[in-house]
Backbone as a chain_set.jsonl record, in Angstrom:
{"seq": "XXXXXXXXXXXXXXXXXXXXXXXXXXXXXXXXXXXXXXXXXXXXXXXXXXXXXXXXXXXXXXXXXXXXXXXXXXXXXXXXXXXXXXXXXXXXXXXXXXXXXXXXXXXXXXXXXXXXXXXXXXXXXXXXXXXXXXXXXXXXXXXXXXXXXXXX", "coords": {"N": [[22.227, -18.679, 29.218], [20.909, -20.492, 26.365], [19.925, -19.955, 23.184], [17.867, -21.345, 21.106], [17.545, -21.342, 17.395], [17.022, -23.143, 15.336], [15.338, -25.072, 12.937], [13.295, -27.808, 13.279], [11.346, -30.512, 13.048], [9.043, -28.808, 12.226], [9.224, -25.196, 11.744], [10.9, -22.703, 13.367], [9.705, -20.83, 16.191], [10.888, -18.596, 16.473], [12.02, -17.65, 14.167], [9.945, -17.737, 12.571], [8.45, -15.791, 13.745], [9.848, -13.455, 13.046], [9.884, -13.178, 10.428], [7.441, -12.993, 9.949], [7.285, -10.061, 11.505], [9.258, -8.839, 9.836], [7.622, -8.516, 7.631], [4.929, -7.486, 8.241], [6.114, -4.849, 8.989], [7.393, -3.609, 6.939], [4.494, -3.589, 5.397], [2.893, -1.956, 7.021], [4.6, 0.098, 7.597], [5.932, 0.56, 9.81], [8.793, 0.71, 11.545], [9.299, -0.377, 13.85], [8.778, -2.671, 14.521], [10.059, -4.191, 12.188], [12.841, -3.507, 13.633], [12.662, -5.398, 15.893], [12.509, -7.797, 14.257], [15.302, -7.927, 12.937], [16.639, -7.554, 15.62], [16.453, -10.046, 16.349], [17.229, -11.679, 14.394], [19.927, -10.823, 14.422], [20.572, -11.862, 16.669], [20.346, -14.57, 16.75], [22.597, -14.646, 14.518], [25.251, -16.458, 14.665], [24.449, -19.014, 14.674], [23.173, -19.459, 12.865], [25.312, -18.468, 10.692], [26.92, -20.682, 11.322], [24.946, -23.399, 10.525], [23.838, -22.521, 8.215], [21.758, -24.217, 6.757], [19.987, -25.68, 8.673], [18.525, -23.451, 9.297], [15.94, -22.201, 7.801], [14.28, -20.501, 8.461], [14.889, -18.805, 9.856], [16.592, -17.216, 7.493], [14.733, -17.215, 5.696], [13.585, -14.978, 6.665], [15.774, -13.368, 7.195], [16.01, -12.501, 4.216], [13.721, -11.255, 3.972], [13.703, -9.23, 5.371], [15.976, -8.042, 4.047], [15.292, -7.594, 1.285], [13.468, -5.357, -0.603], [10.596, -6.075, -1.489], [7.759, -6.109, -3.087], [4.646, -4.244, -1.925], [1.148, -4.735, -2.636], [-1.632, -3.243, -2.245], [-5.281, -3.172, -2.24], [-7.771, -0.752, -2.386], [-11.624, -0.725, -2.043], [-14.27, -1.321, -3.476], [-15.878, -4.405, -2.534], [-16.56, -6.466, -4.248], [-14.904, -5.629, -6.379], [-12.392, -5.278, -6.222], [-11.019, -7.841, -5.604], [-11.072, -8.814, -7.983], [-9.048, -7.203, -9.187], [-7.037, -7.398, -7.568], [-6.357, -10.209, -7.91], [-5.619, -9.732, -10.782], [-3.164, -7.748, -10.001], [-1.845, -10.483, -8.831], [-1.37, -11.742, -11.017], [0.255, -10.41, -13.214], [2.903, -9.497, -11.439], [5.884, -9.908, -9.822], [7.136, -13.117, -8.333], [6.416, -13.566, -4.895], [6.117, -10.845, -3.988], [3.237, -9.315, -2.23], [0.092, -8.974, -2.664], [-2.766, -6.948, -1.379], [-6.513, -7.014, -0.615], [-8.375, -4.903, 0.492], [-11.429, -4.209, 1.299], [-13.305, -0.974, 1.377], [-15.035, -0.982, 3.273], [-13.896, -2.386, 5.222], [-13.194, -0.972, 8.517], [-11.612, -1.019, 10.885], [-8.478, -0.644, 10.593], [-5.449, -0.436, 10.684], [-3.481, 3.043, 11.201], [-2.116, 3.447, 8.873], [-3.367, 1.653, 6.596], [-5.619, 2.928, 6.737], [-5.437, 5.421, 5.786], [-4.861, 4.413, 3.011], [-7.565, 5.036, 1.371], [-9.785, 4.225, -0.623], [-10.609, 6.537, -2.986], [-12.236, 7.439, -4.813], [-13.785, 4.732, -6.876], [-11.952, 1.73, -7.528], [-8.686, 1.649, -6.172], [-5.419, 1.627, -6.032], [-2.383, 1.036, -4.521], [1.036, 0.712, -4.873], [3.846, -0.141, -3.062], [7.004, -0.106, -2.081], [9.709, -0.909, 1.048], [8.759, 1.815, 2.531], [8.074, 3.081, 1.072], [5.411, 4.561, -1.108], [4.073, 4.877, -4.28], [1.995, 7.254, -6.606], [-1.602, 6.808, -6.244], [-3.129, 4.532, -8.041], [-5.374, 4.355, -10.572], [-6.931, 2.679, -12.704], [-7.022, -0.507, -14.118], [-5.444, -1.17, -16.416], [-3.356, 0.908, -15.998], [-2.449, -0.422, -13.57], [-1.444, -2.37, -14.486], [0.459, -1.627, -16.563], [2.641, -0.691, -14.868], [2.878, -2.686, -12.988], [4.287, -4.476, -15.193], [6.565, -2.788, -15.474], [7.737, -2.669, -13.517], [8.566, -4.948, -13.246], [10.267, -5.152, -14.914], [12.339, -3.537, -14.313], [13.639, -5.138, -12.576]], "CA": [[21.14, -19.406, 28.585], [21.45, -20.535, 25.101], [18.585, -19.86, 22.355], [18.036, -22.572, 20.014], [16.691, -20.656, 16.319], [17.136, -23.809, 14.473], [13.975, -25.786, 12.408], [13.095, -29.294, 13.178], [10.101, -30.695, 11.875], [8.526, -27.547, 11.923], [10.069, -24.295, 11.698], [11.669, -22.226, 14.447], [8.707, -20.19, 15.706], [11.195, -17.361, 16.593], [12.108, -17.838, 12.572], [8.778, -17.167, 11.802], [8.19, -14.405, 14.014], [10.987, -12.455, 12.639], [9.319, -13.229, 9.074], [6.423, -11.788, 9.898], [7.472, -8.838, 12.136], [9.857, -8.151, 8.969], [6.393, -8.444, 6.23], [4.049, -6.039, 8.86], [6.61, -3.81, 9.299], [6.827, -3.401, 4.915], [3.158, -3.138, 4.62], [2.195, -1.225, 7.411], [5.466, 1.348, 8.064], [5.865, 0.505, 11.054], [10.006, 0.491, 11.787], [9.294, -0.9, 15.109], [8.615, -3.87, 13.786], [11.246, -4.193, 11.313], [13.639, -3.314, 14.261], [12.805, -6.387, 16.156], [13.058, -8.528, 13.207], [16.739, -7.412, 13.16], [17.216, -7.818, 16.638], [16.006, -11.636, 15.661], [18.245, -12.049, 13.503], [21.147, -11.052, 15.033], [20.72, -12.974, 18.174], [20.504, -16.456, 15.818], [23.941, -14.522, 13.673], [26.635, -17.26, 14.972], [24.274, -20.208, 14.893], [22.938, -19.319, 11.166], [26.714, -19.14, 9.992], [27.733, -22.253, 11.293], [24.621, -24.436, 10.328], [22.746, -22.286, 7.512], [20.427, -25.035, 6.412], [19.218, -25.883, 9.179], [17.833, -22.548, 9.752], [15.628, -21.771, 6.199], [13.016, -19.735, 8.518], [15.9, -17.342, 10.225], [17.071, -17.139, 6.173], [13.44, -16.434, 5.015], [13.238, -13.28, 7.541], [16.51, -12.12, 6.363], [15.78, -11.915, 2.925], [12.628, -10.261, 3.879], [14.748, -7.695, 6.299], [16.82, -7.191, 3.121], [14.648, -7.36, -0.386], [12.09, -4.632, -0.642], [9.725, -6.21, -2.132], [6.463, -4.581, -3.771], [3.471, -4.815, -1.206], [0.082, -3.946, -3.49], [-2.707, -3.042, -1.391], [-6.326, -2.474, -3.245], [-8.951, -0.48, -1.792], [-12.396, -0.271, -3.046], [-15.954, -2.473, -3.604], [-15.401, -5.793, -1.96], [-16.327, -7.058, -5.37], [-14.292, -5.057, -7.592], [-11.037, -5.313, -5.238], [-10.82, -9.347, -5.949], [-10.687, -8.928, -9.679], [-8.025, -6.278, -9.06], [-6.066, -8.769, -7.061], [-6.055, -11.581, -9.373], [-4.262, -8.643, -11.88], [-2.067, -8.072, -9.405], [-1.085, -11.49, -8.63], [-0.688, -11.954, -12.449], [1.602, -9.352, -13.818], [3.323, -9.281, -10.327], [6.709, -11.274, -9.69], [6.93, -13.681, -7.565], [7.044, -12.932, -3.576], [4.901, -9.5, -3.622], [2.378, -9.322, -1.651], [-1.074, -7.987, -3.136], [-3.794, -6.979, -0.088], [-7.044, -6.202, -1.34], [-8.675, -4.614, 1.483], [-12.916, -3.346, 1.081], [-13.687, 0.147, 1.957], [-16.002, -1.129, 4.581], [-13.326, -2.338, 6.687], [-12.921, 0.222, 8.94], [-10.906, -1.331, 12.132], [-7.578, -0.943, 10.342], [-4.112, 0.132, 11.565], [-4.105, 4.141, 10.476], [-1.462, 3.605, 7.379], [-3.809, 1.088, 5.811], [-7.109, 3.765, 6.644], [-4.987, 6.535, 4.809], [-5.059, 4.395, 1.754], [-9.058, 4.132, 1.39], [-10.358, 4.558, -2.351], [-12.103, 8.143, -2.609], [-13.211, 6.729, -6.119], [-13.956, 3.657, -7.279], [-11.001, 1.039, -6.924], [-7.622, 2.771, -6.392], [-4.58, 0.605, -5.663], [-1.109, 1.262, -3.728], [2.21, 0.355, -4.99], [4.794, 0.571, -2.191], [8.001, -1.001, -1.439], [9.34, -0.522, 1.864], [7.948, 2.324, 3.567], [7.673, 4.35, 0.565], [4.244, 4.457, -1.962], [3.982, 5.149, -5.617], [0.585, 7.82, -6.7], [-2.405, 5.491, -6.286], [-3.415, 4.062, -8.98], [-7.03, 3.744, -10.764], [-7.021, 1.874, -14.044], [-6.555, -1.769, -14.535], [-4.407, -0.821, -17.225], [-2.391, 1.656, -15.347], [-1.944, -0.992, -13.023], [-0.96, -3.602, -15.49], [2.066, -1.206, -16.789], [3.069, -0.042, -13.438], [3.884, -3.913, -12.666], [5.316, -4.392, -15.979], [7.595, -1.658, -16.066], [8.695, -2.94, -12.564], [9.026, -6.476, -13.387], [11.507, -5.426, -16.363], [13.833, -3.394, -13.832], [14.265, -5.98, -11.233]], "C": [[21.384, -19.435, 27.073], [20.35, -20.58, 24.276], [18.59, -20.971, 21.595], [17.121, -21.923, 18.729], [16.642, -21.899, 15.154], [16.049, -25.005, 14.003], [14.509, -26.86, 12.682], [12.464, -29.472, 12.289], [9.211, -29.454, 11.768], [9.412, -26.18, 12.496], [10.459, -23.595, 12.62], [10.593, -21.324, 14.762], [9.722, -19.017, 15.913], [11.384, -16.922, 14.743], [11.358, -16.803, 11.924], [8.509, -15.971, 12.272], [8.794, -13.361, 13.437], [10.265, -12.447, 11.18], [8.511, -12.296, 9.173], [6.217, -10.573, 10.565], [8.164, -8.198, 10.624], [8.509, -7.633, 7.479], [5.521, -6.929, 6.801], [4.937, -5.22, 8.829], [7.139, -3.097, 7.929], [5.102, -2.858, 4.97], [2.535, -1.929, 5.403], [3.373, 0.196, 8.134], [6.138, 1.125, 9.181], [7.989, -0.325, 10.951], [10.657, -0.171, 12.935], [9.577, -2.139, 14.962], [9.717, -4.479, 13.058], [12.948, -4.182, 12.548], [13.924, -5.001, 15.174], [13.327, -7.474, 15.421], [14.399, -8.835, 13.075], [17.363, -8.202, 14.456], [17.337, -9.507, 16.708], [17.179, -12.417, 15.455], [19.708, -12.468, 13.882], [21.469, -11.796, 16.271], [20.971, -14.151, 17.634], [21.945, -16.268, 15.051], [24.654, -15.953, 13.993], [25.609, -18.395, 14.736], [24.108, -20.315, 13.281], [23.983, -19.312, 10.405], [27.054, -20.262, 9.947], [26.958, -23.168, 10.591], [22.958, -23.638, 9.513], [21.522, -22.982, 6.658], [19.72, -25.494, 7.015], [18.465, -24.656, 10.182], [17.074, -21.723, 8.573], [14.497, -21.007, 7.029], [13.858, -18.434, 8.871], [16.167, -16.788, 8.366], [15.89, -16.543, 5.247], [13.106, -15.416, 5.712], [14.186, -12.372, 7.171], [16.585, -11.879, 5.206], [14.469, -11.173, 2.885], [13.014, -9.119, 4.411], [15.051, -7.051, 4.516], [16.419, -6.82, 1.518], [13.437, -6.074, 0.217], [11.338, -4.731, -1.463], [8.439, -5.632, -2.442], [4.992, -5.23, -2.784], [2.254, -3.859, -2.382], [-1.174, -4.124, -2.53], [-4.128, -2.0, -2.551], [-7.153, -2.214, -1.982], [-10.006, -0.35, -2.32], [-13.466, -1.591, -2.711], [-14.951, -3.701, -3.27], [-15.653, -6.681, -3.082], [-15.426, -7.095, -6.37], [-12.905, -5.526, -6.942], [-10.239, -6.892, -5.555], [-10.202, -9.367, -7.72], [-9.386, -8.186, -10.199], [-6.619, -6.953, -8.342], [-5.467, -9.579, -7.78], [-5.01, -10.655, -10.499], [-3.065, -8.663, -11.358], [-0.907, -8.676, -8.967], [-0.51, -11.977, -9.725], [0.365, -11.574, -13.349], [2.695, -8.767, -12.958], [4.663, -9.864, -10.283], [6.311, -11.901, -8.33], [7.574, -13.202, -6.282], [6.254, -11.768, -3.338], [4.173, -10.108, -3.138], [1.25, -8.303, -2.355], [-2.715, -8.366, -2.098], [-4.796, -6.667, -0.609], [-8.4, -6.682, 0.284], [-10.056, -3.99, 1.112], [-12.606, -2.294, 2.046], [-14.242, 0.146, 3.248], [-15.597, -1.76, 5.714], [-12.729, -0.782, 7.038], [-11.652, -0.264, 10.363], [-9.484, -1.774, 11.151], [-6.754, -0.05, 10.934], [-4.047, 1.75, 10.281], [-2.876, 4.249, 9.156], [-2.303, 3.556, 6.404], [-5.526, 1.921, 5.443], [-6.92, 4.654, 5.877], [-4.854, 5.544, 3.5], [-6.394, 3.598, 1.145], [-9.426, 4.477, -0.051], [-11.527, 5.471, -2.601], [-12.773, 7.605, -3.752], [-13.201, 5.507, -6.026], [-13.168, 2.634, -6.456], [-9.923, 1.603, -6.779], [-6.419, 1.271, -5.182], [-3.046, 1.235, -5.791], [-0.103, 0.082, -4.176], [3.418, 0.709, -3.65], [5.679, -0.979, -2.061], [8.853, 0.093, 0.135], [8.496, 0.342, 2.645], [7.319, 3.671, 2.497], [6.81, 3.926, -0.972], [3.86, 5.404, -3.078], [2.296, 5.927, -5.235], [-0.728, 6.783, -6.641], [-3.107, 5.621, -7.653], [-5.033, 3.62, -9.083], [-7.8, 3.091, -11.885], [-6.866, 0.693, -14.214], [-5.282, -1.35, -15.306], [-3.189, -0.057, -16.928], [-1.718, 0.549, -14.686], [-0.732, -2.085, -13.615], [1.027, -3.022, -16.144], [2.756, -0.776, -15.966], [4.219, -1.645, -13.083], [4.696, -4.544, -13.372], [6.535, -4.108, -15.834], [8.711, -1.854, -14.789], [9.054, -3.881, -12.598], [10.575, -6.27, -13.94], [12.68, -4.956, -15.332], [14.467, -4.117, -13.017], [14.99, -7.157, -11.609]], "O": [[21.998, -18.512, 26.537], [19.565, -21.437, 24.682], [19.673, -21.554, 21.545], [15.91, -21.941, 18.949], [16.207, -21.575, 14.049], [15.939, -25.929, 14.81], [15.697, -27.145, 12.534], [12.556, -29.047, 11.137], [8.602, -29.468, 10.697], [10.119, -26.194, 13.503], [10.215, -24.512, 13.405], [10.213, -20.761, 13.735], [9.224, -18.083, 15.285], [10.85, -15.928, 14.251], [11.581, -15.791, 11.26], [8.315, -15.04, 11.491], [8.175, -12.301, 13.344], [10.103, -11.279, 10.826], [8.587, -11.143, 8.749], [5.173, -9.95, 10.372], [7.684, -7.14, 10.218], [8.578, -6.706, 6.673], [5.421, -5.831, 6.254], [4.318, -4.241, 8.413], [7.271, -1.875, 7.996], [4.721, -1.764, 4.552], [1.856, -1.064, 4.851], [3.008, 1.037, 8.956], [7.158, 1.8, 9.321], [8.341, -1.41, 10.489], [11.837, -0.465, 13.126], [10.655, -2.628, 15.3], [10.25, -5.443, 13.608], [13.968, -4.791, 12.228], [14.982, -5.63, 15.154], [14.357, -8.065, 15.746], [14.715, -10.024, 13.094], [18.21, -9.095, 14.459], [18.351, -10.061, 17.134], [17.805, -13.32, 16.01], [20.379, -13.497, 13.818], [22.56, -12.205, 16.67], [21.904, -14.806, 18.099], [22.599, -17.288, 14.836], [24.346, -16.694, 13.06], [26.426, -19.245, 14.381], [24.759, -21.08, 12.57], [23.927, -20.013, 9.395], [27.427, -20.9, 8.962], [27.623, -23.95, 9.911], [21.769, -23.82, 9.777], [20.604, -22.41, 6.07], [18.682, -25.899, 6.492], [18.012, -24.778, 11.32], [17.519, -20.601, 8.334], [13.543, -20.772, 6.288], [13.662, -17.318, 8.391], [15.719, -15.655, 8.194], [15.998, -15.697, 4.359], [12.116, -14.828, 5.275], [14.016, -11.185, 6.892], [17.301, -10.917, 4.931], [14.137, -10.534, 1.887], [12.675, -8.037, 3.931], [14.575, -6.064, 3.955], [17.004, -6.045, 0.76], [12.788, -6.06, 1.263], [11.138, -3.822, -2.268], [8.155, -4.551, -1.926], [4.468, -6.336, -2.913], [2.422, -2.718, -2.814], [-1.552, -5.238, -2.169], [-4.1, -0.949, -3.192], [-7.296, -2.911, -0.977], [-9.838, 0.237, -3.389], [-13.371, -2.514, -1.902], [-13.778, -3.911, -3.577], [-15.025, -7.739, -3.042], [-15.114, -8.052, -7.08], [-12.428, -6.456, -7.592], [-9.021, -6.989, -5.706], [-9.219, -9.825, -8.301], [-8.798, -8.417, -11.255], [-5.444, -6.887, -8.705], [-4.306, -9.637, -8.186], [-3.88, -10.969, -10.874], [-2.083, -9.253, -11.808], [0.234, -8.267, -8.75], [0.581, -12.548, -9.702], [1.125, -12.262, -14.032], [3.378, -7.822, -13.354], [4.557, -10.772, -11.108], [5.516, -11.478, -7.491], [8.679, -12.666, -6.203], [5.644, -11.792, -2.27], [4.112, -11.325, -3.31], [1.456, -7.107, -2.561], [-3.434, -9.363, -2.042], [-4.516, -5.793, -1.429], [-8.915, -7.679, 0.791], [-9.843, -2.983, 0.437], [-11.973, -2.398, 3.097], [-14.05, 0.974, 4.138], [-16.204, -1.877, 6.778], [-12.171, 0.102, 6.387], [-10.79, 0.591, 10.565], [-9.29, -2.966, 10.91], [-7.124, 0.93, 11.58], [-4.363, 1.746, 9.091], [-2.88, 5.301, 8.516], [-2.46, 4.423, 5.545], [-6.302, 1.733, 4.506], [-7.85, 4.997, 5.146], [-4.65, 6.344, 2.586], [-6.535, 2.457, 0.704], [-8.919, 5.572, -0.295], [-12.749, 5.349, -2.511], [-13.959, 7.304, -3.615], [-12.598, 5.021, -5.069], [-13.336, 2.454, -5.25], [-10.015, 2.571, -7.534], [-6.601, 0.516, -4.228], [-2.581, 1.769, -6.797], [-0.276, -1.118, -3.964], [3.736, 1.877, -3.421], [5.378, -2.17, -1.991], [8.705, 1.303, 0.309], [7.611, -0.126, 3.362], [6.608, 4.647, 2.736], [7.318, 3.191, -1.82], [3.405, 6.529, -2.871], [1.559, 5.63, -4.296], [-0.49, 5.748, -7.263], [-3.533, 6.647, -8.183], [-5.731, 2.966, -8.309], [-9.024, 2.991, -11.964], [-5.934, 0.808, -15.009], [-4.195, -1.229, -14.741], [-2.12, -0.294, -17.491], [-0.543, 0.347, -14.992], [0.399, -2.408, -13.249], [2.127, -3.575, -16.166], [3.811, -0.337, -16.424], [5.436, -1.796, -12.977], [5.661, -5.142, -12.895], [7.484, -4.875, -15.989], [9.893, -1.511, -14.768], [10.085, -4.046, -11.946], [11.619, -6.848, -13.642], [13.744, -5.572, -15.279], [15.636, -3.926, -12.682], [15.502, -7.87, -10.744]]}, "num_chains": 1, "name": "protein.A"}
């Protein structure tokens, strides 16, 4: 049987799946996830060599497999958390992901419950699987994404 991973008019959904098995499996730890992704990947290998443009969703999963990009996850007042976002998305590069999750969800997967905001707002730096002290300052935040912008 022969797979077909290659976009028409809309994108390959295996493509996409692999995208977003490779994003959940960044934000929420989960290696399981990340494993499939892989497995994805490599099943499409020989078709994605021969005819890499017409596969830009297999190509957007493996640069998500392979960048570890900065997921920012805010916890805290469902008001305050938004305004904390918007920072985020501002002094951020492009491609991060910034989650800004209220306290008062409670039906989350137990990574995202271990990072709930004992004070105020308090906001998670992590690339792959591994998460910077949480953070509780605007300002902290602000040089945190700085200071990572400049090394990348």
């Amino acid at each position: 049987m022969i797979f077909v991973h290659m976009d028409d008019a809309q994108p390959a959904g295996k493509g996409i799946a692999a995208l977003v098995l490779a994003k959940l499996a960044h934000l929420l730890g989960e290696s399981d996830y990340l494993h499939a992704s892989e497995k994805t990947l490599k099943a499409a290998y020989s078709q994605i060599k021969e005819y890499p443009t017409a596969h830009a969703s297999m190509l957007l999963a493996l640069k998500e497999n392979i960048s570890l990009r900065l997921q920012i996850v805010i916890r805290g007042d469902s008001n305050e958390i938004y305004i904390w976002q918007r920072l985020a998305r501002q002094y951020s590069r492009p491609g991060n992901c910034a989650f800004a999750i209220p306290n008062t969800d409670k039906k989350l997967p137990r990574v995202l419950q271990q990072k709930e905001a004992i004070l105020e707002t308090m906001t998670y730096l992590c690339s792959g699987f591994q998460c910077l002290e949480p953070i509780t300052e605007k300002e902290q935040l602000i040089t945190h994404l700085n200071d990572i912008t400049k090394m990348t």
